[in-house]
C-alpha positions in Angstrom: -56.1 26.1 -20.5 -53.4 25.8 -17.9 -52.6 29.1 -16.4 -48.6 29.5 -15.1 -47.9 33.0 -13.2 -44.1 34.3 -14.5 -42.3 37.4 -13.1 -39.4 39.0 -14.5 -37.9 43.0 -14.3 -39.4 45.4 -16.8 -36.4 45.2 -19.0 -35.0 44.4 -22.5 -33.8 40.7 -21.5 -37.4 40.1 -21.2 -38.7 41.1 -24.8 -38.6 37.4 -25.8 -41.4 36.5 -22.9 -43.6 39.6 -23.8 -43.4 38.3 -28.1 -44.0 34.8 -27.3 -47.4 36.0 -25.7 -48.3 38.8 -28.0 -47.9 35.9 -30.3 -50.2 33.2 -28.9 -47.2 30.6 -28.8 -47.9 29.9 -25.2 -51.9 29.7 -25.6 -51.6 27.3 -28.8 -50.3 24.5 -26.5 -52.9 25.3 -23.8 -50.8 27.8 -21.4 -52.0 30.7 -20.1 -48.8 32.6 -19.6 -49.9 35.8 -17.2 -46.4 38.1 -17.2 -46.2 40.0 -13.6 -43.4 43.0 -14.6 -41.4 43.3 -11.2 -39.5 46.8 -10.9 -38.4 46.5 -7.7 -36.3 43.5 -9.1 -34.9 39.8 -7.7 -35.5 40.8 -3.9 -39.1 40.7 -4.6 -39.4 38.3 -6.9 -37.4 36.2 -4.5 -40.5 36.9 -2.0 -43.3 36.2 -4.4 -41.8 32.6 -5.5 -42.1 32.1 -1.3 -45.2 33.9 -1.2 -46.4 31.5 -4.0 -47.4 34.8 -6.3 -45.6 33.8 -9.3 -44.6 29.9 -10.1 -41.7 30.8 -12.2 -38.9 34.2 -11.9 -36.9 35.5 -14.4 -34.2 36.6 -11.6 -30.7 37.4 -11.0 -28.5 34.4 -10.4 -26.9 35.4 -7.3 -29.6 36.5 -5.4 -32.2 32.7 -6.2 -29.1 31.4 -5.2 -28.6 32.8 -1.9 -32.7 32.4 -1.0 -32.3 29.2 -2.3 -30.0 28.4 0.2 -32.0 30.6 2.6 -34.8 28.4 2.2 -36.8 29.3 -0.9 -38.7 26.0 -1.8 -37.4 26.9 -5.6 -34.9 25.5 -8.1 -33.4 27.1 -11.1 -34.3 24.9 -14.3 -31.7 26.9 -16.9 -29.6 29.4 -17.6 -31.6 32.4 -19.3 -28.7 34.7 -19.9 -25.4 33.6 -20.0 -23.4 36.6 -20.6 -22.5 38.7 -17.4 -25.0 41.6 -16.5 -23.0 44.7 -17.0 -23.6 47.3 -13.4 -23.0 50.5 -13.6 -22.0 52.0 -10.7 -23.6 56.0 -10.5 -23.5 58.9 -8.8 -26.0 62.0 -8.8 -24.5 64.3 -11.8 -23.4 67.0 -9.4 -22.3 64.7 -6.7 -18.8 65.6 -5.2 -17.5 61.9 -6.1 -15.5 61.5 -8.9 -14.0 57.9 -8.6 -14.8 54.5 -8.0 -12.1 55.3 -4.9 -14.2 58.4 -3.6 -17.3 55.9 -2.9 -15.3 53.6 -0.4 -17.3 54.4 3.3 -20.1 55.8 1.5 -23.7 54.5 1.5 -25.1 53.0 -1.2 -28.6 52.7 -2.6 -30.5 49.1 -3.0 -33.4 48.1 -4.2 -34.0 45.9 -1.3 -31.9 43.5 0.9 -31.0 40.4 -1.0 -31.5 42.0 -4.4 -29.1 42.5 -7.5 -28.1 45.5 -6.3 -27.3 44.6 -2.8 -24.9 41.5 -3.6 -23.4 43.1 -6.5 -22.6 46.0 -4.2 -20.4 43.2 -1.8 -19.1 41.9 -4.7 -18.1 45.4 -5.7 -16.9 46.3 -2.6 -14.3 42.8 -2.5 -13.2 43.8 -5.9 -11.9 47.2 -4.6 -10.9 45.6 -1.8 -12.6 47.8 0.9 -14.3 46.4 4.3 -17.3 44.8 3.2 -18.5 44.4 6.9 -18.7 48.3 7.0 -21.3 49.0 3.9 -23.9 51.2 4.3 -26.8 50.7 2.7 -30.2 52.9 1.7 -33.4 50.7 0.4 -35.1 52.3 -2.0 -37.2 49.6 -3.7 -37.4 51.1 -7.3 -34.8 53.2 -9.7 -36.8 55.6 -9.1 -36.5 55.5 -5.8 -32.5 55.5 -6.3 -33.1 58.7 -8.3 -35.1 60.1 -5.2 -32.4 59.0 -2.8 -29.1 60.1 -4.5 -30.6 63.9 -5.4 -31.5 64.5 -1.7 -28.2 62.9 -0.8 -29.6 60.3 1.4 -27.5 57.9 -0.2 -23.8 58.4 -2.8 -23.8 56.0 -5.4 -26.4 53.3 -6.9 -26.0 50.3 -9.0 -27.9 49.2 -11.4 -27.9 47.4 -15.4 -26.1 50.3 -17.4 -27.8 50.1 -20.1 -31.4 50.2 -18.7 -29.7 53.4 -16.2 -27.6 54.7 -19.4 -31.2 57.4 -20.3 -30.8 58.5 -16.5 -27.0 59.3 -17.6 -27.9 61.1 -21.0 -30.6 63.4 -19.0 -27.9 64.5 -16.6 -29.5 62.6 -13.7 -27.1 60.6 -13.5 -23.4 60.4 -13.8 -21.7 56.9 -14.3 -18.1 56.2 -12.7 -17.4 52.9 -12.9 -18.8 49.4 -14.3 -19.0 45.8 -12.5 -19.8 43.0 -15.2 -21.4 39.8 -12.9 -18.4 36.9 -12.3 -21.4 34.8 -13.6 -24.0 34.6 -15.9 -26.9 36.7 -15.2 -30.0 35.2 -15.5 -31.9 32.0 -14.3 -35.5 30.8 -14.7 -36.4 29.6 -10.9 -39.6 27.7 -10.8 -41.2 26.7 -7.5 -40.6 23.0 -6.2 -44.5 22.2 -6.0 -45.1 23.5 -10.0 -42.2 22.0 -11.0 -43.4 18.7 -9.4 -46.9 18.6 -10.3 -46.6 20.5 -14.4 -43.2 19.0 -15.5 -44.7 18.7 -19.4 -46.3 22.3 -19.0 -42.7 23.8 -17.7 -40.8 21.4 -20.1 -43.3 23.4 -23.3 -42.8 26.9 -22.1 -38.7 26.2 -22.2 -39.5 24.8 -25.7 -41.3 28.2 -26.8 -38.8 30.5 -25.3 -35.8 28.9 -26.3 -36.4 28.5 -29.4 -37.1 32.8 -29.5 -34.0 33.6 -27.9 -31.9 31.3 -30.2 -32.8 33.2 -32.6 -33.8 36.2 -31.2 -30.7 38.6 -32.4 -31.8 37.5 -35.9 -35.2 39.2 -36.2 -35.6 42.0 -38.4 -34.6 45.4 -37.0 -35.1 44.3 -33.6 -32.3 46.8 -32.5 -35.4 49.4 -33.5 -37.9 47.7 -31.6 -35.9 47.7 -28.3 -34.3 51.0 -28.5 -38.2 52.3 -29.3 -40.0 50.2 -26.3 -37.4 50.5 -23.8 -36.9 54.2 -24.3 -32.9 53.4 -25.5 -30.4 55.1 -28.3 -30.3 52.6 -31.3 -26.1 52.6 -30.7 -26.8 51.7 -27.4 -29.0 49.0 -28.0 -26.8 48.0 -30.4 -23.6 47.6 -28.1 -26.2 46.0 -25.6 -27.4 43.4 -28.2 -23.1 42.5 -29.1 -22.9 42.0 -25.7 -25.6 40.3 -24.3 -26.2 36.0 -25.2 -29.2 33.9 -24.2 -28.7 30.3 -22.8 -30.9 27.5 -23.8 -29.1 25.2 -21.1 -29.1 24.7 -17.6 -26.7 25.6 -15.3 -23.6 23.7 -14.9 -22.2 22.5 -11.9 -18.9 24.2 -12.2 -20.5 27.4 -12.4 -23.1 26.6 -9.6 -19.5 25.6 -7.2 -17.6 28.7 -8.2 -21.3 31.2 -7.5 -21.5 29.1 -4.0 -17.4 29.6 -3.2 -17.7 33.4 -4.2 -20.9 34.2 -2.4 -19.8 32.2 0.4 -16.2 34.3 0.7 -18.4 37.0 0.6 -20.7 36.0 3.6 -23.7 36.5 1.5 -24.3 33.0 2.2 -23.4 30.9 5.5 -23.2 27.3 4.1 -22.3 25.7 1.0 -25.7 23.3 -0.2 -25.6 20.3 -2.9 -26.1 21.1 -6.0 -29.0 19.2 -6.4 -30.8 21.3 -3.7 -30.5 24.7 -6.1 -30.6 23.2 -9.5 -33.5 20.5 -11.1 
């Protein structure tokens, strides 16, 4: 048995991962699959790939991207999600701020430097067209940390997926004011240089197993009921999630990987354009 360390956020994307282990898939070709959930999200997982506690991430694709090109000895073997993660952008529910517009100057809470939430906030902040040079920023590792954070007022707003943030909104924790869908797709699997060099077959098996789950995975039986039930969600909104969101089985192509590069590069979030062949396998 051949164990393989995988990390990934404690979300709904991930279901697939946790039912191919619950169902042996990855132990019935010798793989011992160990899942490490990661709250505090890509920042971290960025850090274990480096730190060598995890051989493959389930991570954002902006941020594998940008430590890629940092120096992360990683590369991103496929696409996981193709469709665009949906951030919400929120506000405490009795904050003073209203609008998207009320937030420009004010601080916003990240998980950690480099994360998901950190980009997405430059790329927010280009969108609106507002000085990206002067963001302010709050790390607060965790959503709940962001909850912590905004109710004391040590930071305004905080983004984060919508639908995982959407039960924060519902309890009146939250208030949502705008949305900032990804200009790419969302999710990569990054595996480290040295695993990818020395398991090729092993890696090769556990795309196999997975991608033939998420091809099919909208397909399973009341599955809307099984994420709304594990992942503490309303049915409709899992069900507007599940419309919206599409798993890849391929890797990512190089006209994506230029345009991510040229974005994140007009964004200074990265100082250098790298070949292709230095992110992706």
């Amino acid at each position: 048995m051949k164990t393989i360390k995988i990390a990934g956020v404690p979300e709904h994307f991930n279901l697939p991962w946790h039912m191919c282990i619950e169902d042996g898939e990855f132990e019935a070709v010798g793989i011992d699959l160990q899942w490490t959930d990661v709250p505090e999200g890509t920042g971290k997982m960025c850090q274990m790939l480096r730190d060598e506690e995890t051989d493959i991430a389930v991570i954002l694709t902006e941020g594998i991207v940008k430590d890629i090109i940092a120096g992360n000895n990683s590369k991103i073997i496929q696409v996981y999600v193709k469709s665009p993660l949906i951030w919400g952008i929120h506000v405490a529910a009795d904050s003073k701020y209203e609008t998207l517009s009320d937030l420009e100057n004010k601080k916003v809470a990240i998980s950690r430097m480099g994360s998901g939430s950190h980009l997405m906030s430059i790329v927010n902040a280009q969108n609106q067209n507002w000085n990206t040079e002067s963001l302010q920023f709050e790390i607060v590792n965790t959503i709940d940390g962001a909850v912590e954070s905004l109710s004391s007022e040590k930071a305004d707003y905080f983004m984060w997926e919508r639908f995982m943030t959407k039960p924060l909104v519902d309890n009146g924790t939250f208030r949502k004011v705008a949305d900032c869908p990804t200009p790419w797709p969302c999710f990569v699997i990054a595996v480290r240089n040295e695993v990818l060099e020395n398991q090729p077959k092993i890696i090769t098996q556990i795309l196999e197993i997975i991608n033939s789950t998420t091809e099919e995975f909208k397909q399973i039986p009341s599955i809307d009921r099984t994420l709304a039930s594990k992942y503490n969600q309303k049915i409709e909104d899992i069900q507007e999630w599940l419309k919206l969101t599409n798993w890849s089985q391929k890797q990512l192509d190089k006209k994506t990987l230029d345009k991510i590069q040229n974005q994140l590069l007009s964004l200074q979030i990265i100082e250098k354009i790298v070949p292709d062949e230095m992110i992706i396998k």
